[in-house]
Structures are given as structure tokens and as C-alpha cells.
FIVOGU-873291 format. One record per atom (N, C-alpha, C, CB): residue number from 1; residue in three letters; atom name; x, y, z. Coordinates in nm, 3 decimals. Last residue first. Glycine has a CB too. Layout:
+-----+------+------+---------+---------+---------+
! pos ! code ! site !    east !   north !      up !
+-----+------+------+---------+---------+---------+
! NUM !  ala !   CA !       X !       Y !       Z !
...
+-----+------+------+---------+---------+---------+
***
This chain:
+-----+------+------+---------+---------+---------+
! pos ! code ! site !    east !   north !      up !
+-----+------+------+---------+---------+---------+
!  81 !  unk !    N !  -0.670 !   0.137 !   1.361 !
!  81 !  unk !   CA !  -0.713 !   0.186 !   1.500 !
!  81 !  unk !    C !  -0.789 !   0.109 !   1.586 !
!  81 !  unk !   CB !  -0.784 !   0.295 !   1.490 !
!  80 !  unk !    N !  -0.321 !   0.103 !   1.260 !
!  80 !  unk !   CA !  -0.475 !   0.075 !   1.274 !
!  80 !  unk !    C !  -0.513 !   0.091 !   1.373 !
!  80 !  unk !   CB !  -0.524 !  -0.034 !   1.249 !
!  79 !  unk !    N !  -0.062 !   0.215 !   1.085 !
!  79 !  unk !   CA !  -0.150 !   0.251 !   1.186 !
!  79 !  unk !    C !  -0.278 !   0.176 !   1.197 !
!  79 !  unk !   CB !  -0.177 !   0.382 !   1.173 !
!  78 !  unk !    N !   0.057 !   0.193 !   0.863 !
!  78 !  unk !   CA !   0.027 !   0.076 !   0.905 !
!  78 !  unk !    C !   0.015 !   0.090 !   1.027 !
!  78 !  unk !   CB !   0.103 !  -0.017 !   0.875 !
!  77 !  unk !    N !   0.033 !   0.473 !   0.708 !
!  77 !  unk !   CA !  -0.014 !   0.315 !   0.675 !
!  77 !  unk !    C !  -0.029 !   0.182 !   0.761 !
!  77 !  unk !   CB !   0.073 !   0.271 !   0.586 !
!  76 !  unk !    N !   0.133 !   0.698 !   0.811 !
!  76 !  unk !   CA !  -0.014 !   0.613 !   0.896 !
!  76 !  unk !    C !  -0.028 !   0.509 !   0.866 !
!  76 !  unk !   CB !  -0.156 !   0.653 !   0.879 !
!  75 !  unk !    N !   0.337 !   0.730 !   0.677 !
!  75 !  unk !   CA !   0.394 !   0.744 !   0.826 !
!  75 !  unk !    C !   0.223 !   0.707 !   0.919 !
!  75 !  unk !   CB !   0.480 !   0.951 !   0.859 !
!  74 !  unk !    N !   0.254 !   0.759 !   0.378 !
!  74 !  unk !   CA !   0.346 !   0.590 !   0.464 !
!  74 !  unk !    C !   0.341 !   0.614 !   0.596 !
!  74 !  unk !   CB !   0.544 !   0.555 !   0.432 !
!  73 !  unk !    N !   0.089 !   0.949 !   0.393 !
!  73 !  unk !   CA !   0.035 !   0.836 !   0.352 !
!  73 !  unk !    C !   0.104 !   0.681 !   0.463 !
!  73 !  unk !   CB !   0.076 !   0.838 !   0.174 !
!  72 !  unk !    N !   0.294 !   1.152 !   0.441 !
!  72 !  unk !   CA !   0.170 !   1.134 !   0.517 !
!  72 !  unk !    C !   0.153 !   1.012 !   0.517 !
!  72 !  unk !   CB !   0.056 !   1.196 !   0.474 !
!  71 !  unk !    N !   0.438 !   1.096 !   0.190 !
!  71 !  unk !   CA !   0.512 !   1.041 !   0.317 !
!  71 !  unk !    C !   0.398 !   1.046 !   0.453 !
!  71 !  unk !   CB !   0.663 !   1.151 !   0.350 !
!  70 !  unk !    N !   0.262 !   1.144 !  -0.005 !
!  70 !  unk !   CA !   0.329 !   1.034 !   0.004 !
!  70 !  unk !    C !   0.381 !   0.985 !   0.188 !
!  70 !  unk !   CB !   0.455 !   1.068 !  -0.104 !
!  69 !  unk !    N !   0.256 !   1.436 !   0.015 !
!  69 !  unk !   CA !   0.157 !   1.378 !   0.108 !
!  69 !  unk !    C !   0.197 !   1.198 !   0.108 !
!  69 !  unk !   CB !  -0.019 !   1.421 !   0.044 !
!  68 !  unk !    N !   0.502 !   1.542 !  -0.116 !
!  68 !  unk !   CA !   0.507 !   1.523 !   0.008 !
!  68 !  unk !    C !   0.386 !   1.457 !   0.102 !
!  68 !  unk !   CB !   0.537 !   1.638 !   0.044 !
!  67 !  unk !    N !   0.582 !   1.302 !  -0.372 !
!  67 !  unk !   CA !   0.487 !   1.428 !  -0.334 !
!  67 !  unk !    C !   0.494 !   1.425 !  -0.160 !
!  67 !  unk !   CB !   0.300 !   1.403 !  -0.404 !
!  66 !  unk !    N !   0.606 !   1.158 !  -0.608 !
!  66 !  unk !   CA !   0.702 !   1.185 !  -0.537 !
!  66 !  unk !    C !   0.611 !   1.311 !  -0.505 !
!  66 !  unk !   CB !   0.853 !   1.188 !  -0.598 !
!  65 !  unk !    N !   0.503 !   0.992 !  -0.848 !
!  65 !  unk !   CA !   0.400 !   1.099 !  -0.803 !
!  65 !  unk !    C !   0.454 !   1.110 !  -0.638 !
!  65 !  unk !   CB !   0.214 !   1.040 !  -0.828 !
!  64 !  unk !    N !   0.648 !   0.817 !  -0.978 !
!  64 !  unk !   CA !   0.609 !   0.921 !  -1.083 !
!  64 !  unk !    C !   0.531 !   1.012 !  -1.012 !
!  64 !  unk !   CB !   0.530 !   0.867 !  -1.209 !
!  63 !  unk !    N !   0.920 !   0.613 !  -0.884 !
!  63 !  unk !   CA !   0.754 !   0.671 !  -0.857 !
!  63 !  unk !    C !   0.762 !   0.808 !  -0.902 !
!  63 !  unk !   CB !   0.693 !   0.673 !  -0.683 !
!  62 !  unk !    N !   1.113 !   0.478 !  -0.856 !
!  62 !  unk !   CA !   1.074 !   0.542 !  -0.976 !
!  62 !  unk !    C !   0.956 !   0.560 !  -0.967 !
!  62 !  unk !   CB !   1.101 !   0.484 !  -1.088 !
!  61 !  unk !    N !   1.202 !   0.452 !  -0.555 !
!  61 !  unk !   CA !   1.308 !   0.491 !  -0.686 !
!  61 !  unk !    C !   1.234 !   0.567 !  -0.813 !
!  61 !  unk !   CB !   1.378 !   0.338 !  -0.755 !
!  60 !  unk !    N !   0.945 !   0.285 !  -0.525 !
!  60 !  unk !   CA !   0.998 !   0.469 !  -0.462 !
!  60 !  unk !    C !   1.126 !   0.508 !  -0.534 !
!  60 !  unk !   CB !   1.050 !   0.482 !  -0.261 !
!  59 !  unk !    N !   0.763 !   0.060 !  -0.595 !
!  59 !  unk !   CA !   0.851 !   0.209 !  -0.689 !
!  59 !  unk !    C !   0.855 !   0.310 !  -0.614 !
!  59 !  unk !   CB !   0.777 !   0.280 !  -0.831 !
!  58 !  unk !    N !   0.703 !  -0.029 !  -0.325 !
!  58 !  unk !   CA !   0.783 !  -0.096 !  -0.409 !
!  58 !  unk !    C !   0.830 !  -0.009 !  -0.564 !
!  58 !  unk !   CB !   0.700 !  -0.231 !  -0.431 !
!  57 !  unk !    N !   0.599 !   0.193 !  -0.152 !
!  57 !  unk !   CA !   0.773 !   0.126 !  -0.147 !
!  57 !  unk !    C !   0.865 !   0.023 !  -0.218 !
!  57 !  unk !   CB !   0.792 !   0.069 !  -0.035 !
!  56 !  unk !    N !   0.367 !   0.213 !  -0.317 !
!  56 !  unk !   CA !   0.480 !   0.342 !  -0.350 !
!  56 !  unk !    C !   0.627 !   0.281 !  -0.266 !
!  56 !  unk !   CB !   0.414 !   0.532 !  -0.264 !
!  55 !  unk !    N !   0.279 !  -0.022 !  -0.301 !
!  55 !  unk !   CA !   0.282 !   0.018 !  -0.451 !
!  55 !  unk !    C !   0.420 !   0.141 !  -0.432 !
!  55 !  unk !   CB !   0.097 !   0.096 !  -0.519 !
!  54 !  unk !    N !   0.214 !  -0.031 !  -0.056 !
!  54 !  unk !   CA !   0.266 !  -0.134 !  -0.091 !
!  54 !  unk !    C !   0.336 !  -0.057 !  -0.218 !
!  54 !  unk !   CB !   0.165 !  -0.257 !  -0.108 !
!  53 !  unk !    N !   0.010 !   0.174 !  -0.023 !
!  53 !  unk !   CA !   0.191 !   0.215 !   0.082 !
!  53 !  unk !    C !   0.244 !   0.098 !  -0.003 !
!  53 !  unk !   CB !   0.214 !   0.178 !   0.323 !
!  52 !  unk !    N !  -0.207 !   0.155 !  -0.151 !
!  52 !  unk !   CA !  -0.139 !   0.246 !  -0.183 !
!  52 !  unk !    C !   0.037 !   0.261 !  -0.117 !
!  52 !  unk !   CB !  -0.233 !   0.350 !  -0.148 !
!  51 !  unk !    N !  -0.288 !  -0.137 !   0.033 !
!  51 !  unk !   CA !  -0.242 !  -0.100 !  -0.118 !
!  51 !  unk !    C !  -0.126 !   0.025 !  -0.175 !
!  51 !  unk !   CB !  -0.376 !  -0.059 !  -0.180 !
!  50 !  unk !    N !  -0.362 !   0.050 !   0.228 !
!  50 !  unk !   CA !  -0.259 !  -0.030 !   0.228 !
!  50 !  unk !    C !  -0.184 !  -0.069 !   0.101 !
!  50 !  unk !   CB !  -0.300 !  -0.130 !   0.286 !
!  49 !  unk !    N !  -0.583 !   0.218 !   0.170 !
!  49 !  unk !   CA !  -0.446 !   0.254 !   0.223 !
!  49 !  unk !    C !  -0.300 !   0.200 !   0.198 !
!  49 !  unk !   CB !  -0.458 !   0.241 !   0.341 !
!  48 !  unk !    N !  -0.715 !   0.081 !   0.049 !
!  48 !  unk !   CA !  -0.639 !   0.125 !  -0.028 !
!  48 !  unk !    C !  -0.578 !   0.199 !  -0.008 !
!  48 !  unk !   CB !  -0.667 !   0.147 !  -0.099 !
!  47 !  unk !    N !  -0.775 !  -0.050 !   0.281 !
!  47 !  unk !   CA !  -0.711 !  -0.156 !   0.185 !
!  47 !  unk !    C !  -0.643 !  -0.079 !   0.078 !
!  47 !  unk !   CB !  -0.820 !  -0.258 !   0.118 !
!  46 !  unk !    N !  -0.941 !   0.144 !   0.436 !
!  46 !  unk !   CA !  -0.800 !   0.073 !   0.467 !
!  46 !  unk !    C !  -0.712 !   0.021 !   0.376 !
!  46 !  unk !   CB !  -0.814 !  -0.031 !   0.540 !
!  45 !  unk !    N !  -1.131 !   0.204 !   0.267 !
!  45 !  unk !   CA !  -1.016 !   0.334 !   0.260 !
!  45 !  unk !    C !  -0.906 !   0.217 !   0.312 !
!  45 !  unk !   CB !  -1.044 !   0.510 !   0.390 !
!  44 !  unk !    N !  -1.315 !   0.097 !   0.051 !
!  44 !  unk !   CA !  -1.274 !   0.031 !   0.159 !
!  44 !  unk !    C !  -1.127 !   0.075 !   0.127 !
!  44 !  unk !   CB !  -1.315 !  -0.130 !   0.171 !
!  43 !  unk !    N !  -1.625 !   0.228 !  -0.064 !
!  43 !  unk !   CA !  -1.501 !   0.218 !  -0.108 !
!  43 !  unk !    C !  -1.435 !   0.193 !   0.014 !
!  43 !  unk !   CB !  -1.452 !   0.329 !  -0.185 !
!  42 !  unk !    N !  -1.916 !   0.176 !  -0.012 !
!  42 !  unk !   CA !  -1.850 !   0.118 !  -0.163 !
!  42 !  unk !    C !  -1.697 !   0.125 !  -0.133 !
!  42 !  unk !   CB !  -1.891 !   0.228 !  -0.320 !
!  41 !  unk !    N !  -1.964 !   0.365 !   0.167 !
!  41 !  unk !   CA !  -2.013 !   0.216 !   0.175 !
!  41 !  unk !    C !  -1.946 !   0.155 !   0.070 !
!  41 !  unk !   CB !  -2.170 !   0.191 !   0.161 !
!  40 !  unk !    N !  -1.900 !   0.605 !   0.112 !
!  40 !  unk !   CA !  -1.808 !   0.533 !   0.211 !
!  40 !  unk !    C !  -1.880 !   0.364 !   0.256 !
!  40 !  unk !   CB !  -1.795 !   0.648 !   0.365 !
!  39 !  unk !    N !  -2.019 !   0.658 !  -0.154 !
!  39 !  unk !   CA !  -1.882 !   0.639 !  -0.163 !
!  39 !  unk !    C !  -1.838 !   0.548 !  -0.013 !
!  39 !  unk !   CB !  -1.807 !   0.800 !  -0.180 !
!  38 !  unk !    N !  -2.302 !   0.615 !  -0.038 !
!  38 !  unk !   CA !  -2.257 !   0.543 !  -0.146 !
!  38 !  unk !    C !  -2.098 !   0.502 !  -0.147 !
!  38 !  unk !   CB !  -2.292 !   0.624 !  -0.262 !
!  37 !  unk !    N !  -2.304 !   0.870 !   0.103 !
!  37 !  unk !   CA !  -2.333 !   0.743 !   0.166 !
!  37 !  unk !    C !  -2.283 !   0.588 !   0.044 !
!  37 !  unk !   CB !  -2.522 !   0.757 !   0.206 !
!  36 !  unk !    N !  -2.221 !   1.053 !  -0.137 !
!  36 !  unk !   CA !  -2.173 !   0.994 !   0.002 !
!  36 !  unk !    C !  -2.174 !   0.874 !   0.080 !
!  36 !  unk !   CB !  -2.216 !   1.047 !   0.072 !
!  35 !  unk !    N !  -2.246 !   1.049 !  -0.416 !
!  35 !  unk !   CA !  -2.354 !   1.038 !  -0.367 !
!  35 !  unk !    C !  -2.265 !   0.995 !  -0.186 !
!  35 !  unk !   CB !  -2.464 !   0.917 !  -0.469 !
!  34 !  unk !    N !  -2.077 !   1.216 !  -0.632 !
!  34 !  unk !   CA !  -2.137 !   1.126 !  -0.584 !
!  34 !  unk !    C !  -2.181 !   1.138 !  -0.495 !
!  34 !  unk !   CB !  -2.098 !   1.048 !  -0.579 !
!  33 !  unk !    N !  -1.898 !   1.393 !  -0.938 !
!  33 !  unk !   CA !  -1.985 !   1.417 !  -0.819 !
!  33 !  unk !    C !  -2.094 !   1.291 !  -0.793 !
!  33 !  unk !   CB !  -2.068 !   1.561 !  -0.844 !
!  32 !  unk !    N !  -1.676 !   1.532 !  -1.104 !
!  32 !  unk !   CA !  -1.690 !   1.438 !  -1.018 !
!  32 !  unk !    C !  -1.799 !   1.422 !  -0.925 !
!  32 !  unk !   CB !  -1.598 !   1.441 !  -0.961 !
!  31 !  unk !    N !  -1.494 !   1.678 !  -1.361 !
!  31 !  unk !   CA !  -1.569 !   1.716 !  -1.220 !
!  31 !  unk !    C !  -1.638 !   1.616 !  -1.210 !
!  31 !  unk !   CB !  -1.659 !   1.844 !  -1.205 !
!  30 !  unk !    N !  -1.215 !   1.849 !  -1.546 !
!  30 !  unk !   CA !  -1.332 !   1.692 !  -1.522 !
!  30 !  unk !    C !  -1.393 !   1.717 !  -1.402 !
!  30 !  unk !   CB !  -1.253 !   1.516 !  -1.501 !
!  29 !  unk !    N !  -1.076 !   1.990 !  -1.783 !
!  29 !  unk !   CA !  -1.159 !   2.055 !  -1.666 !
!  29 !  unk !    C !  -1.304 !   1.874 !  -1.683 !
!  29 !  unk !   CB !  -1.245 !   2.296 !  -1.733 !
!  28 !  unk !    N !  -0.818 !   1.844 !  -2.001 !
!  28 !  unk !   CA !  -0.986 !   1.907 !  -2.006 !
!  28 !  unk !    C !  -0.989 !   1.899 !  -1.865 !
!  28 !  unk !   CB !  -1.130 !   1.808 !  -2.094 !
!  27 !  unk !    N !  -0.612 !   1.665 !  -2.024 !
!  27 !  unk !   CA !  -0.576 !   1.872 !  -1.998 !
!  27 !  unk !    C !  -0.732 !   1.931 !  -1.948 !
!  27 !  unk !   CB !  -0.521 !   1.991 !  -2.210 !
!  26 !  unk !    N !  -0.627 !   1.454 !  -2.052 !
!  26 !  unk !   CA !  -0.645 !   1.501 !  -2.166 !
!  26 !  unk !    C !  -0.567 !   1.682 !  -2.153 !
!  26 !  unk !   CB !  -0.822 !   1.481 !  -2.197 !
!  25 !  unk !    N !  -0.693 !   1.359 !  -1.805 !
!  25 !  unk !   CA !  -0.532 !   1.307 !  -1.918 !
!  25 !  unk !    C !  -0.529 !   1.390 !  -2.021 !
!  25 !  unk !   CB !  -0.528 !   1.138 !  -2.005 !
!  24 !  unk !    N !  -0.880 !   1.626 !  -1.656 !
!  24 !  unk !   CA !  -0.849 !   1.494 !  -1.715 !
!  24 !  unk !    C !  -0.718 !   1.457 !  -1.760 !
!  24 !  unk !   CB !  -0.925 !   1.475 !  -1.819 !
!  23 !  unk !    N !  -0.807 !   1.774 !  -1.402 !
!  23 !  unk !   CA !  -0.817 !   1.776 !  -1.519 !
!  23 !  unk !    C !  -0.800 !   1.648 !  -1.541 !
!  23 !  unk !   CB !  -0.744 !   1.860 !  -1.580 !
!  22 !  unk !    N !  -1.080 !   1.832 !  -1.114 !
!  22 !  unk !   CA !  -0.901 !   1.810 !  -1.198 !
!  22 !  unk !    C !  -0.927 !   1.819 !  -1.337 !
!  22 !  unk !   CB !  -0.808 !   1.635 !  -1.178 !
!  21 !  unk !    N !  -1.263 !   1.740 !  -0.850 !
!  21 !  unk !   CA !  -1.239 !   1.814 !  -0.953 !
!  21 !  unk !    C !  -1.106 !   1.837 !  -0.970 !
!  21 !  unk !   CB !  -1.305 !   1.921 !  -0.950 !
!  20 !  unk !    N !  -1.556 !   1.611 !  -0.624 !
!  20 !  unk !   CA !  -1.402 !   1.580 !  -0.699 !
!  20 !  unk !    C !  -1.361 !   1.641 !  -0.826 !
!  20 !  unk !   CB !  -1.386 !   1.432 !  -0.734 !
!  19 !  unk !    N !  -1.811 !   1.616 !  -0.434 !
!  19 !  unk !   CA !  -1.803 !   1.698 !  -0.526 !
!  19 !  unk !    C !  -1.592 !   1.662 !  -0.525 !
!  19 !  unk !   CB !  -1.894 !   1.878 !  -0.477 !
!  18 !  unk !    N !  -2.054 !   1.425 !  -0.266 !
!  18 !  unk !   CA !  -1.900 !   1.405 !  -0.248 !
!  18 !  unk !    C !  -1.888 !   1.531 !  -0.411 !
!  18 !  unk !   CB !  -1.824 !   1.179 !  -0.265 !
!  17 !  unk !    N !  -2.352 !   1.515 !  -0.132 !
!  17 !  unk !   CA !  -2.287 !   1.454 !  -0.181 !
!  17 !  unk !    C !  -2.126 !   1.514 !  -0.210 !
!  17 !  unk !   CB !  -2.366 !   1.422 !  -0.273 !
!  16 !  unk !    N !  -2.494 !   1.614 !   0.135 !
!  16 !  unk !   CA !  -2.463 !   1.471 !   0.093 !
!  16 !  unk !    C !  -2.385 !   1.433 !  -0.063 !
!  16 !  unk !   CB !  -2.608 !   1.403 !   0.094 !
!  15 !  unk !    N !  -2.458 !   1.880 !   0.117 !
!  15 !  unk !   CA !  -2.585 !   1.792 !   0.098 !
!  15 !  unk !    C !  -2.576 !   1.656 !   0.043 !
!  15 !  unk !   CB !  -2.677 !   1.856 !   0.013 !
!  14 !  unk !    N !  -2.129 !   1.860 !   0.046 !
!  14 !  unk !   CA !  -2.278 !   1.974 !   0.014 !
!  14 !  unk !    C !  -2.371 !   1.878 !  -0.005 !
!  14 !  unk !   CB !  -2.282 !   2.089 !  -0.137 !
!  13 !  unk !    N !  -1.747 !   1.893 !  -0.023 !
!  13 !  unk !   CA !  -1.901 !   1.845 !   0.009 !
!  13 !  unk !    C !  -1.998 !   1.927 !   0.050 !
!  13 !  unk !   CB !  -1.910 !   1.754 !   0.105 !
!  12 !  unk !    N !  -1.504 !   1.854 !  -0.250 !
!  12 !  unk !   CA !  -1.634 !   1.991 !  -0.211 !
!  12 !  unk !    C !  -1.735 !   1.903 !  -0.153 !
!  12 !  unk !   CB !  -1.720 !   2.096 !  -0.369 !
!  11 !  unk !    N !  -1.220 !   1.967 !  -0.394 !
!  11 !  unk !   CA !  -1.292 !   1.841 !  -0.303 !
!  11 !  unk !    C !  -1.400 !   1.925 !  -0.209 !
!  11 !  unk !   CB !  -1.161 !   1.742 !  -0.187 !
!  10 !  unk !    N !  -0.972 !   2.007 !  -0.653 !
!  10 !  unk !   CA !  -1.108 !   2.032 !  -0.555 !
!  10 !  unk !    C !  -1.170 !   1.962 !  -0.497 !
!  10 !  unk !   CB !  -1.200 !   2.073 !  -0.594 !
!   9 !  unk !    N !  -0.762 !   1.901 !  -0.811 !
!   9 !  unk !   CA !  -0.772 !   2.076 !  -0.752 !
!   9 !  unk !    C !  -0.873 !   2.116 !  -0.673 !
!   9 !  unk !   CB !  -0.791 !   2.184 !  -0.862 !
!   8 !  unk !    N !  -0.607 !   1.646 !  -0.921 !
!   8 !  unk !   CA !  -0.734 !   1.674 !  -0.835 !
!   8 !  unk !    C !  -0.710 !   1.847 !  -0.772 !
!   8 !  unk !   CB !  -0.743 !   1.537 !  -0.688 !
!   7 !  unk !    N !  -0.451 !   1.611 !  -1.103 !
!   7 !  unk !   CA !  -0.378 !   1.743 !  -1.095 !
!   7 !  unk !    C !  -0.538 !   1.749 !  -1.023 !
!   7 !  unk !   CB !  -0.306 !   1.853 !  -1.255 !
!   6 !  unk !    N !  -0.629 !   1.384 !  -1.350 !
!   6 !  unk !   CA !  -0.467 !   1.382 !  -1.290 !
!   6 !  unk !    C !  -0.535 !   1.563 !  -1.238 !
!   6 !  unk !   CB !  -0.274 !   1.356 !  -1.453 !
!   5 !  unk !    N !  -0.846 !   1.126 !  -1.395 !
!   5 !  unk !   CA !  -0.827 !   1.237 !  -1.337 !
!   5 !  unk !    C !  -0.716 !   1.266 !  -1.287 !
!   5 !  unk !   CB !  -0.900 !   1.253 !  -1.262 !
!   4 !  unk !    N !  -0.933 !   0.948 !  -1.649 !
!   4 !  unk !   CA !  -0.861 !   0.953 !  -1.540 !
!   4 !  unk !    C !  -0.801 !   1.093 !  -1.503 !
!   4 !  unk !   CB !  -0.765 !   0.858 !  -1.554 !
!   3 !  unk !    N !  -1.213 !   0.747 !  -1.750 !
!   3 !  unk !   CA !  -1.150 !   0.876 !  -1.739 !
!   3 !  unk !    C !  -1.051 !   0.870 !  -1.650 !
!   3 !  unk !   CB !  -1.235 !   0.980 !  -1.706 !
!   2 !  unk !    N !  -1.426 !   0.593 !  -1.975 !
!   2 !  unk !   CA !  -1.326 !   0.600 !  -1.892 !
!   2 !  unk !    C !  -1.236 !   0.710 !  -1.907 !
!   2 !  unk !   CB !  -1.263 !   0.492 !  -1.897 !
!   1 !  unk !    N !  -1.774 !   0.527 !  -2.033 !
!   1 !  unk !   CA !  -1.673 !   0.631 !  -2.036 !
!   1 !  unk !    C !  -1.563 !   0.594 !  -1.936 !
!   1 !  unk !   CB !  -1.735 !   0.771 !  -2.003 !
+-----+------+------+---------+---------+---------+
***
């Protein structure tokens, strides 16, 4: 199954696990739920920090998801701790 989750409306943790909720592409009610220890061993936030700042200054003219956490995003990106 491939899915892509637009318009995320929820973020729920509870006994270890990660709870993510939106609507699909479709419009349909999608919900999300993993396993914690899993997500922050599997997913490597820096890179898709970084990633993510690369992508939005190279379409900031025509970036389709112009949002004020965008500018959160860029004003830590290249913070490291």
C-alpha cells in the first residue's frame, strides 16, 4: 500500500507508540501508528532536516507548502548541536 498523507491534523503519543493522523490524497481520514523506539532508530531527523531546508530554498518561488513553520524549519536548519 502507498499512501500519502496531506493536511497531518494529529500527533498522539501513548505507551510507546507514535499515533499520525490526516487525510489521505484522496480526502479519506488516514491514521498512522508506530512503534517509537522504531521511529527514532529508523529515521535520521538531521538529514531530513537538512534535506528539507535544501528542497524549500531551492523552490521557494514555487513551493506548494508556503507555511509559516517553513521558516521555523530554515531559522534551525543549520543549527547543530
Amino acid at each position: 500500500m502507498h499512501k500519502n498523507i496531506h493536511d497531518i491534523n494529529t500527533y498522539h503519543f501513548f505507551e510507546g507508540e507514535i499515533t499520525i493522523s490526516g487525510n489521505d490524497e484522496n480526502g479519506d481520514d488516514f491514521t498512522l501508528t508506530m512503534n517509537a523506539y522504531e521511529v527514532i532508530n529508523w529515521l535520521d531527523t538531521d538529514d531530513i532536516r537538512d534535506e528539507l531546508a535544501k528542497w524549500i530554498l531551492k523552490n521557494k518561488n514555487k513551493n506548494k507548502y508556503k507555511e509559516n513553520s517553513q521558516q521555523v524549519i530554515m531559522n534551525n536548519t543549520f543549527k547543530k548541536d
